[in-house]
C-alpha positions, 0 to 999 in steps of 0.5 A, spaced: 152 395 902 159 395 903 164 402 903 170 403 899 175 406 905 181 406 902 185 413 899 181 416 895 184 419 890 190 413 889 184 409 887 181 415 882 189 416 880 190 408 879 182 409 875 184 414 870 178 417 873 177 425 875 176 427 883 170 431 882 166 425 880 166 423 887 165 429 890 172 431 893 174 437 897 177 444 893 184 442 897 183 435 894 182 436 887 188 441 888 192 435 888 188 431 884 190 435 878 197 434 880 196 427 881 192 427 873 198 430 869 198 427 863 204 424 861 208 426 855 209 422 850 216 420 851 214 419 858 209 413 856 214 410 852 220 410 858 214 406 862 212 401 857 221 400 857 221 401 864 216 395 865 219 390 861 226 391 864 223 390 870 219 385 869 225 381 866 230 383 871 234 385 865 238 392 864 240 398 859 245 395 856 243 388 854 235 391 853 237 395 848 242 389 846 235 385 845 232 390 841 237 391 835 237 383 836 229 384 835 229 389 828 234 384 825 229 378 826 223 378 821 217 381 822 213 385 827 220 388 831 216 390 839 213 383 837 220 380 835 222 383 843 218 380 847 220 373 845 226 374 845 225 376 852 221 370 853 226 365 850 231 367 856 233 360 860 232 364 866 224 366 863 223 358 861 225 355 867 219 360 870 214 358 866 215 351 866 213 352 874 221 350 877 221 357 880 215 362 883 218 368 881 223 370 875 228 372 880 228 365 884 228 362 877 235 366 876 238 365 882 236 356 880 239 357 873 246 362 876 247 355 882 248 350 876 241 346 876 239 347 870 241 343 864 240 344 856 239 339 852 243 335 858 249 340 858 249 344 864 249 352 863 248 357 868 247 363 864 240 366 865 241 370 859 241 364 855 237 364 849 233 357 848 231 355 841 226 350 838 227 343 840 231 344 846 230 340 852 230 345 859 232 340 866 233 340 873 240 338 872 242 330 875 246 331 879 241 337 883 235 332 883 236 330 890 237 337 893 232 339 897 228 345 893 227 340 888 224 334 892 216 333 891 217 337 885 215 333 879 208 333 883 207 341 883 210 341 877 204 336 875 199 342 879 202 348 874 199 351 868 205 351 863 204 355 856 202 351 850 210 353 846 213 349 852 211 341 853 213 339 860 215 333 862 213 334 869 215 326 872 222 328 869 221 336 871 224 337 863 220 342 859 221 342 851 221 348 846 216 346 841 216 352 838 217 361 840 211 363 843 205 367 839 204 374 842 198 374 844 200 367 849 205 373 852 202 375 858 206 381 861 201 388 861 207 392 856 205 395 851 210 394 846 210 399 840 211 404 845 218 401 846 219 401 839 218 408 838 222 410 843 227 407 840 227 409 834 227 416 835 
């Protein structure tokens, strides 16, 4: 029968479950209930927003900048947010699989190799629209990051708002993407509240 060895009350922290049930020590439970604390109320809604800014590596300023953007937009507002996160170009070039990470697909985009219906932009904040065409730039096509790369392209699972072309490594905005095909673990009324007080 296979045994659990690992840090026992990490693992009942990250469980939500008390201790106690797994018949710990006095002294444990002791840290336990300091491990347990409840978070207030505002301390669940400053970690939705803490989430979210660093999942898309975007600070304060331009956050809060996105959510006024967000209420004006017809619709649910925390909904309305994390869509405009999702069109961020330097989020699109990480779903069509030209980047592994958000952060390598900033620094793709910061370099000058990607292209916007055929101009170049090197802005990662920069929002796409529907009909765009995200590319690899021509003139970044022979440079080594990108050979074999309409190959892995071929491999990646690229969600259904974005039409990829992986033989000319170009990804089409077919339209914004639904909520529910938004895959980042936030909570997003929490954001909402607490920037509405």
């Amino acid at each position: 029968m296979a045994l659990e060895k690992g840090p026992v009350l990490k693992r009942c922290r990250s469980l939500g479950l008390a201790p106690q049930f797994l018949g710990v020590n006095k002294e444990s439970k002791r840290q336990a209930r300091r491990l347990l604390k409840k978070k207030s109320e505002y301390g669940i809604q400053l970690n939705e927003k803490q989430k979210a800014k660093f999942i898309y590596g975007v600070l304060e300023r331009q956050f809060r900048g996105y959510y006024e953007k967000a209420k004006k937009i017809e619709g649910v507002t925390g909904t309305n947010l994390l869509v405009l996160l999702e069109r961020r170009l330097d989020n699109v070039v990480y779903r069509m699989g030209l980047a592994t990470t958000r952060r390598q697909s900033r620094q793709v985009v910061r370099h000058g190799h990607i292209a916007v219906n055929g101009k170049k932009v090197d802005i990662p904040s920069a929002l796409v629209s529907v009909g765009d065409v995200v590319t690899v730039a021509e003139s970044s096509r022979s440079k080594e990051y990108f050979k074999g790369m309409d190959e892995k392209l071929a491999k990646v699972a690229v969600p259904a708002w974005i039409e990829l072309d992986a033989t000319n490594m170009s990804g089409k905005i077919a339209r914004f993407p639904q909520r529910e095909e938004i895959d980042v673990p936030i909570e997003e009324h929490f954001i909402v509240e607490l920037y509405s007080k």
